[in-house]
N, C-alpha and C positions, 0 to 999 in steps of 0.2 A: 323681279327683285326677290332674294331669295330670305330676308326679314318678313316681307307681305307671305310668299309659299309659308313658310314655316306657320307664321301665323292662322292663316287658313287650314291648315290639315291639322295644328291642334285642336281648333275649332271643331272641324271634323270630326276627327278620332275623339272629341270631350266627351260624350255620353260613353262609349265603349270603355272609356279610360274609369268614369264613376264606377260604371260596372265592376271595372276591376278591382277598384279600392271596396267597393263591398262587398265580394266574396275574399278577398283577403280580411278584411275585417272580422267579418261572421267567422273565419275560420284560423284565429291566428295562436302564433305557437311562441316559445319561449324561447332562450337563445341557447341554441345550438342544438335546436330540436326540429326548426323549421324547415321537415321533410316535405309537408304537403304544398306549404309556398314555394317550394324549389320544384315542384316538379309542377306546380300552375306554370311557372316563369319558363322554363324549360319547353310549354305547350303552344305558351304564346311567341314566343323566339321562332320554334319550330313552324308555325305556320305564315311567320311571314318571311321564311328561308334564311335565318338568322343562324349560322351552328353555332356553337357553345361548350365550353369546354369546365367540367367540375372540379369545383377546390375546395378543400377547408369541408370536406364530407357534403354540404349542404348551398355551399354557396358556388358564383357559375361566373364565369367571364366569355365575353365575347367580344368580336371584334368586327366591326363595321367598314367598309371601304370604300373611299368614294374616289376622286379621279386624284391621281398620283397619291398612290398609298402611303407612303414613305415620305411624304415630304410633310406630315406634321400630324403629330398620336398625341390625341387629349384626349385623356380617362375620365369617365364621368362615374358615379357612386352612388349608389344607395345602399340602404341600410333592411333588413326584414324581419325582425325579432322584436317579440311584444313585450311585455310585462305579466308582471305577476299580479293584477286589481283586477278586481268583481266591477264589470261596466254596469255604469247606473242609469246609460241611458236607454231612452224609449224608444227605439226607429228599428226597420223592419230588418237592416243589418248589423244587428244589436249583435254580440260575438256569441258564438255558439259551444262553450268552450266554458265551466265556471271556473273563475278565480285567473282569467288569461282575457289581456284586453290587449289592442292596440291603443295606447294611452300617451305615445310619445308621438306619435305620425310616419310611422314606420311604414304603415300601408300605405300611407299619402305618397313616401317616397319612393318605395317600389314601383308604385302604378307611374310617378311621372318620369322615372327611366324607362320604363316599356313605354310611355307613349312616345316619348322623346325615342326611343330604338326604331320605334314605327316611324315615325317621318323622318327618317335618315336615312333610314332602308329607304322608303318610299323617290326620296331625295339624293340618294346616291350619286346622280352622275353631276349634281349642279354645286357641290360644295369639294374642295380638298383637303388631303391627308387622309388618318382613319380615326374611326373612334373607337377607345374601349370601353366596354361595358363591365361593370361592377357591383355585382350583386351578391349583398356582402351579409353573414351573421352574426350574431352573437355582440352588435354591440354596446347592450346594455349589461353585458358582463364579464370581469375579468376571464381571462388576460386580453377583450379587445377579437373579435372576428380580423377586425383591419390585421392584427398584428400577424394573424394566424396566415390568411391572404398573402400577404408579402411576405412568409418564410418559402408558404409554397409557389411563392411566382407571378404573384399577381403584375405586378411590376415588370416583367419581364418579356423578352419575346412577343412582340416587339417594346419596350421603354416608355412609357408615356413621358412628354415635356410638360406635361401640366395637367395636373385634375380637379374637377369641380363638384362640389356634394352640396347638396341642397338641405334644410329643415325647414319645418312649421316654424311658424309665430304666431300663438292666437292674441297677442297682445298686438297684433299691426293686423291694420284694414285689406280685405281681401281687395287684388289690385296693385301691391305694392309689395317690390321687394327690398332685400336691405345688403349690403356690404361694409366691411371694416378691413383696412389694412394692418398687417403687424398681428400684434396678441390681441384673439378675440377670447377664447374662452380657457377656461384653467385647467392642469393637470390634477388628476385625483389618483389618492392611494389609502386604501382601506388601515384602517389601526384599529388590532384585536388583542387587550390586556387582560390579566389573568393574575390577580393576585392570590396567592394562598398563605394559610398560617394554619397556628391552632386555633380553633375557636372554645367556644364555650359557654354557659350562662352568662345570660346579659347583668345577672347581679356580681356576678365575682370577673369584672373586666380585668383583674388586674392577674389571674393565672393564665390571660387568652391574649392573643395580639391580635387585635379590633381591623379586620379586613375593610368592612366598614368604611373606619378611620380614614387608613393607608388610602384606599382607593379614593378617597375623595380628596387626600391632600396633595395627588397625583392628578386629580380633576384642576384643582385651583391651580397648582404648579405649572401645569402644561399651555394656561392662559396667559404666560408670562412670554412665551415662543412668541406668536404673533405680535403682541403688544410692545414688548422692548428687543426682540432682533430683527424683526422685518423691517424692511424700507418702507415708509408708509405711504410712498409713491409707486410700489407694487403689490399689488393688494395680495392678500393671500388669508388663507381660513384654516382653523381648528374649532372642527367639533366635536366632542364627545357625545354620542347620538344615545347609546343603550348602558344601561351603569346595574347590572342583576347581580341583588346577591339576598342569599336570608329570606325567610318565609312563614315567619313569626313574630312574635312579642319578644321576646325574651331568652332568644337565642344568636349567638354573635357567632353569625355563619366562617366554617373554612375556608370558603374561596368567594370570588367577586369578580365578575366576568364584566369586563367591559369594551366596546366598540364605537369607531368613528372616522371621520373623512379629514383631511388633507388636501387642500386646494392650495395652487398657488400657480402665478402667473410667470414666474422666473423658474427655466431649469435647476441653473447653480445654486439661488435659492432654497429650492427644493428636497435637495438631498443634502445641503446643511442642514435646513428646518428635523429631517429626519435624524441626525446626531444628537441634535440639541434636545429631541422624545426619545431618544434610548437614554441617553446620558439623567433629564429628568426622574424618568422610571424606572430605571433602577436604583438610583442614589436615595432617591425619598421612600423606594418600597425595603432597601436596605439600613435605611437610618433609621424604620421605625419598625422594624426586626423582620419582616417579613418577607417573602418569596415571589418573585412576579415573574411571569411570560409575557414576551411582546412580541407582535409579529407584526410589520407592518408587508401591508400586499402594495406592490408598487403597478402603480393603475398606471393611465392613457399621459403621456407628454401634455403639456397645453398644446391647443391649437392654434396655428401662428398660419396669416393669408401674408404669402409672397406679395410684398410690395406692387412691385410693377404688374405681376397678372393678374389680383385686385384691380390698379388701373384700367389693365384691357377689359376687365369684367365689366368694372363701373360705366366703363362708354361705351362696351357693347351693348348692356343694358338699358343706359339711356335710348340709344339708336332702337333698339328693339321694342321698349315702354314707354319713351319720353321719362326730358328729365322728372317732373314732376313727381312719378313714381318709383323712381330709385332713391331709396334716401340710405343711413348712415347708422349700422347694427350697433347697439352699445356694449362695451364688455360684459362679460357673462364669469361667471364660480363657477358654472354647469362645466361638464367635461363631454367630449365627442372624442372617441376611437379613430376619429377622420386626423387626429393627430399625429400618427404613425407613419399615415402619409403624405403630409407636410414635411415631417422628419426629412423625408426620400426625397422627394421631388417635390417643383413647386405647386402648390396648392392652394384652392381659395373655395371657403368654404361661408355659403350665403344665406340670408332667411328670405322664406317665400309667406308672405302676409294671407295667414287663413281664419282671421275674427273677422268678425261681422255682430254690431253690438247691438245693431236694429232686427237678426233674428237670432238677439239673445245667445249667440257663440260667441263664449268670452272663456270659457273656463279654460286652466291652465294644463302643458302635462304633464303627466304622472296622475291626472287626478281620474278620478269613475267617471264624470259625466264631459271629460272631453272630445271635443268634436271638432269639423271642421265645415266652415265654406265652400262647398267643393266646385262652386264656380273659380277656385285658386287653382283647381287640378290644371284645363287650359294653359293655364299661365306658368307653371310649374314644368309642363309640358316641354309647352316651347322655349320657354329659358334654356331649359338643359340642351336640346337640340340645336338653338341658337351659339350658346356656349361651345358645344361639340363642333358646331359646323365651322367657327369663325378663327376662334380664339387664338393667336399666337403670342410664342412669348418672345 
């Protein structure tokens, strides 16, 4: 039965596969830097007669073939680019690297495409169609690795009918994965404001135009977008994260620089939401005399799981886990690059459960001292592999 093989060879491959999440860990790089991870993945492909072809400067696809090639191409994905946080943790594949962590589980999902590559190779003649592989950069920062990927081809030669990307959850128990049909997670787009005027002494306000002021009645203005034009049955976010200006007492500074995120769960949505902050911004920075720049950087699509191959997920996964350990991802604000390719083609993208609260792995990420379960890796493994070997749409 080729659910028990799969099984058994991530089993197998699990210690080799640790292995590999901690020397990517100890050694991880930033996005669209990740030289040294491309040419680890590059080494391990190569030795188990995997060729590989480079895209996107750093990132690599390949293609797997098992018996009748052509009769059905499921793209599998990961992700390999760290952050920018000083790791807080104590363990002996602490990152070697300061101010550069794996802090989202970028390594976790490197290592369970290579292992998942390894028991497909190994499995080749007992599953069909082919698999691609997709190992991908930069996507924790604009404009999106994924996006970059599918200009140059990722997509392409041969077509994937469906692709599957895996993340951490450390908020779900190691053992359990998750899926959602439809809008899982939001679309994000950066917003960079920039008021200017005269300034001048903070005692004579009245020969200066108060950037100050302006900029924060630009703050309260902007809280009007979400609260009275969104449908409050699609959730979506404005925050104004950074607000600098002035560096004194008694000086009513020239400019007032400020930055923030844009989420929201609707397309069309989306790029109203983005009218209604130019239209804001300029009329309140013009009605109270002053000059503003906005630039809004337009981030990742939401990420939306194709209905029906969600389904085939959800009961392959059961058949693979039992039900018991498939349960039901909740929507997320967070944004994934893995949107891009949703856009293209159908996609379903899952959480693989890496807390564990009895040894104290709880923290979240983005944070210094996150970590993971890595008896998840196994299982992460052969998800993907199982995924790759089965899945049709």
């Amino acid at each position: 039965m080729l659910a028990e093989k799969i099984r058994q060879l991530a089993k197998e491959f699990g210690p080799s596969c640790v292995e590999y999440r901690h020397h990517l860990h100890a050694y991880p790089e930033l996005s669209y830097q990740e030289f040294e991870t491309s040419a680890f993945i590059k080494k391990q492909l190569t030795s188990w007669g995997i060729s590989y072809t480079p895209l996107a400067e750093t990132g690599i696809t390949a293609l797997i073939e098992g018996k009748n090639p052509g009769s059905r191409i499921v793209a599998l994905r990961a992700d390999m680019d760290a952050l920018p946080i000083q790791e807080e943790n104590d363990v002996p594949y602490k990152s070697t690297k300061p101010g550069v962590m794996h802090a989202c589980g970028h390594d976790v999902h490197t290592t369970c495409l290579l292992g998942a590559a390894r028991v497909l190779k190994t499995l080749e003649k007992e599953w069909e169609g082919s698999v691609k592989l997709i190992f991908q950069p930069g996507e924790e920062r604009n404009p999106g690795g994924a996006s970059i990927m599918i200009k140059e081809g990722v997509l392409e030669n041969p077509t994937p009918q469906a692709i599957f990307g895996l993340h951490v959850h450390p908020t779900m128990e190691t053992g359990k994965v998750s899926f959602r049909a439809g809008k899982v997670m939001a679309s994000a787009d950066e917003i960079y404001i920039t008021v200017r005027s005269k300034g001048g002494h903070a005692a004579a306000p009245h020969v200066t135009i108060d950037t100050i002021l302006v900029a924060s009645h630009i703050v309260v203005a902007l809280q009007q977008i979400v609260s009275r034009n969104s449908n409050p049955f699609s959730p979506s976010v404005l925050s104004i994260c950074s607000f600098q200006g002035g560096n004194t007492t008694n000086v009513i500074p020239s400019e007032v620089k400020m930055m923030g995120t844009f989420r929201a769960m609707d397309e069309a949505w989306r790029f109203k939401a983005h009218e209604l902050i130019r239209r804001i911004v300029y009329s309140t920075a013009e009605g109270m005399g002053a000059e503003v720049d906005l630039h809004i950087d337009i981030g990742y699509p939401n990420v939306y799981n194709h209905e029906h191959l969600n389904e085939v997920a959800v009961h392959l996964a059961e058949k693979y886990m039992g039900k018991d350990d498939v349960l039901e991802t909740e929507l997320r604000m967070g944004a994934e690059d893995f949107g891009y390719y949703s856009q293209k083609i159908p996609g379903c993208f899952f959480r693989l459960g890496t807390g564990n609260i009895s040894k104290g792995i709880q923290s979240g990420v983005h944070t210094p001292t996150f970590n993971i379960d890595e008896n998840a890796i196994p299982i992460g493994v052969g998800m993907m592999a199982w995924l790759g070997a089965t899945a049709k749409i």
